[in-house]
N, C-alpha and C positions, 0 to 999 in steps of 0.2 A: 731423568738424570739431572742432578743435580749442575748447575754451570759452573766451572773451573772457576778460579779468581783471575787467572788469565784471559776468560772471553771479556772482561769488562778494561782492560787494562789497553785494548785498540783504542790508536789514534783517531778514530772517526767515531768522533761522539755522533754525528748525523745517522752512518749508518749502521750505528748502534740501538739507536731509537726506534729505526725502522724494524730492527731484526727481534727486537722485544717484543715486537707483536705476537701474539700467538705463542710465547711463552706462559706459564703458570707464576704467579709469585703469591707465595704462602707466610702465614705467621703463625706461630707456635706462642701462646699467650697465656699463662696460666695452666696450661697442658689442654688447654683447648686451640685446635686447629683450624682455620680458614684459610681460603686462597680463592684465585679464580685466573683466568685468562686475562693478559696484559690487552687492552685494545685502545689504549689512546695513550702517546707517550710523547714528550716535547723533547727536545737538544740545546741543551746550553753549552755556548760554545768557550768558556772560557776568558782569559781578558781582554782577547780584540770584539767581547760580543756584548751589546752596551745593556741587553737585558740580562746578562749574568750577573750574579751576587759580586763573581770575583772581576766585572770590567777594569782596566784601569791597572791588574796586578792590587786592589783592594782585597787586604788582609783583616780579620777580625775577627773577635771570640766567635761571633754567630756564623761565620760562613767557612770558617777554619778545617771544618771536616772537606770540602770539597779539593785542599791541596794535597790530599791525604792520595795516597796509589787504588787505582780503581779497586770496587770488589765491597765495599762499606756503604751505609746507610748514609745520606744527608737528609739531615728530619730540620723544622721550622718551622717555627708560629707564622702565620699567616694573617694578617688585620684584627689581630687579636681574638680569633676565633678557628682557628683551619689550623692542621697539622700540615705539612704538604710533604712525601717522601719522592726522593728522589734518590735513584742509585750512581754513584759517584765511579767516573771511568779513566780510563788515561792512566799515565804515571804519576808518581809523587813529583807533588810542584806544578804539576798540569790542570789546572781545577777547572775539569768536565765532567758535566752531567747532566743524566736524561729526567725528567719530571715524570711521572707515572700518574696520569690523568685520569684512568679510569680501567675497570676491570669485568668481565662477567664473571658474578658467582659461580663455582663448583663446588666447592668443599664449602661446610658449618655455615650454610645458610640460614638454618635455626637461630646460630649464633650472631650471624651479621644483621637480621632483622632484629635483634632483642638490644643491641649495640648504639640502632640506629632509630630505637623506641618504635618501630612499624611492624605493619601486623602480615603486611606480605609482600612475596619478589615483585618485581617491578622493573621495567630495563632502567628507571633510571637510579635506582638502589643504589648505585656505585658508579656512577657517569658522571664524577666528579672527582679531583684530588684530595677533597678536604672531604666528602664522605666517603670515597676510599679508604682513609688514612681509619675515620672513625669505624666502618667494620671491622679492618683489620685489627682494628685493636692497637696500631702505631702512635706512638707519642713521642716528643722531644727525649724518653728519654732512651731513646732508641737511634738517637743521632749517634752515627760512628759504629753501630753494630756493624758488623762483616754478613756478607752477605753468601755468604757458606759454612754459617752458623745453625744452631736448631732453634733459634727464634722468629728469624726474617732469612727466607731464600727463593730461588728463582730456581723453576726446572724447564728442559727443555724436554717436553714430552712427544714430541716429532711433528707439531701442528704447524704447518708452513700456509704462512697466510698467503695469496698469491697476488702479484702489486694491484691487476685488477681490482681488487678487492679494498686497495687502501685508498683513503684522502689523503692529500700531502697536499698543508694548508699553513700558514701563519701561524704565530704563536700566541695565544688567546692572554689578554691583559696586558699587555707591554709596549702600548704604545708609546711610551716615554723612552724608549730606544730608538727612535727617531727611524730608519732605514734598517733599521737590523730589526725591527719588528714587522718587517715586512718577509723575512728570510722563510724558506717551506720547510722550517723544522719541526713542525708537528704532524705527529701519523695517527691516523683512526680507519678502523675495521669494524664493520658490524658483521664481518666473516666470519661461517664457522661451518665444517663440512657437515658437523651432524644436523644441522638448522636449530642448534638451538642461540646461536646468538641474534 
């Protein structure tokens, strides 16, 4: 099932983060399709959180989609080489949102290894936001797509990951948030009931 625009639109971008786990999120690219399972996703908390785009109540062309009401794409260049998608939560004027760090392939594997010029799966294929971004097939210009669109969506296919099973650790690169980079907003699973993650 596809997720409502409603489940993104909770006040708790934390445990929003967490709940992403063990969901599917998929891209429709050309009419070719890939996805896989959500297993590492971070929470930006908004303008009291000093690693968020929008600290401070900072407004601008580039981070403008995050004030946007949950349920859309936030896409950005990254050190000049990294797409980084993030799904944008909260209401309009609230700019929160979870970073989507990494995935296990399910669908158009074919497709993600020919994407990412490699010749085979691998756990670490997509154990990153910036080759995430590049199997999917996501670019800047997909900042602002909705996310109950038939380009970029999210289903919830009944995989319940169990907290056992998660890290709940720091938020990786942001030590320039001084205290707020020390916050446990990042979740990671290498859980999967059937064993294959």
């Amino acid at each position: 099932m596809t997720l409502p625009l409603a489940y993104y639109q909770s006040p708790d971008v934390v445990k929003l983060a967490r709940d992403l786990l063990g969901k599917y999120l998929f891209t429709n690219i050309g009419g070719q399709i890939s996805g896989g399972i959500i297993t590492e996703a971070e929470a930006y908390k908004g303008v009291g959180d000093r690693a968020c785009h929008c600290f401070g109540g900072r407004r601008t062309a580039r981070n403008e989609m995050m004030y946007h009401a949950g349920g859309v794409a936030y896409v950005y260049y990254c050190y000049g080489m990294h797409h980084m998608f993030n799904v944008v939560t909260n209401v309009q004027d609230q700019p929160d949102a979870v970073l989507i760090r990494a995935i296990y392939p399910t669908h158009g594997e074919e497709l993600m290894l020919s994407r990412l010029h490699q010749s085979r799966m691998s756990p670490s294929l997509t154990n990153g936001p910036g080759k995430l971004t590049k199997a999917l097939g996501i670019t800047r210009q997909h900042n602002g797509c909705s996310l109950s669109s038939d380009v970029i969506w999210i289903e919830d296919r009944g995989l319940q990951i169990p907290d056992s099973e998660v890290q709940v650790t720091p938020r990786i690169g942001v030590a320039y948030a001084g205290s707020d980079a020390l916050l446990p907003y990042r979740f990671v699973t290498t859980y999967c009931p059937t064993g294959q993650l």
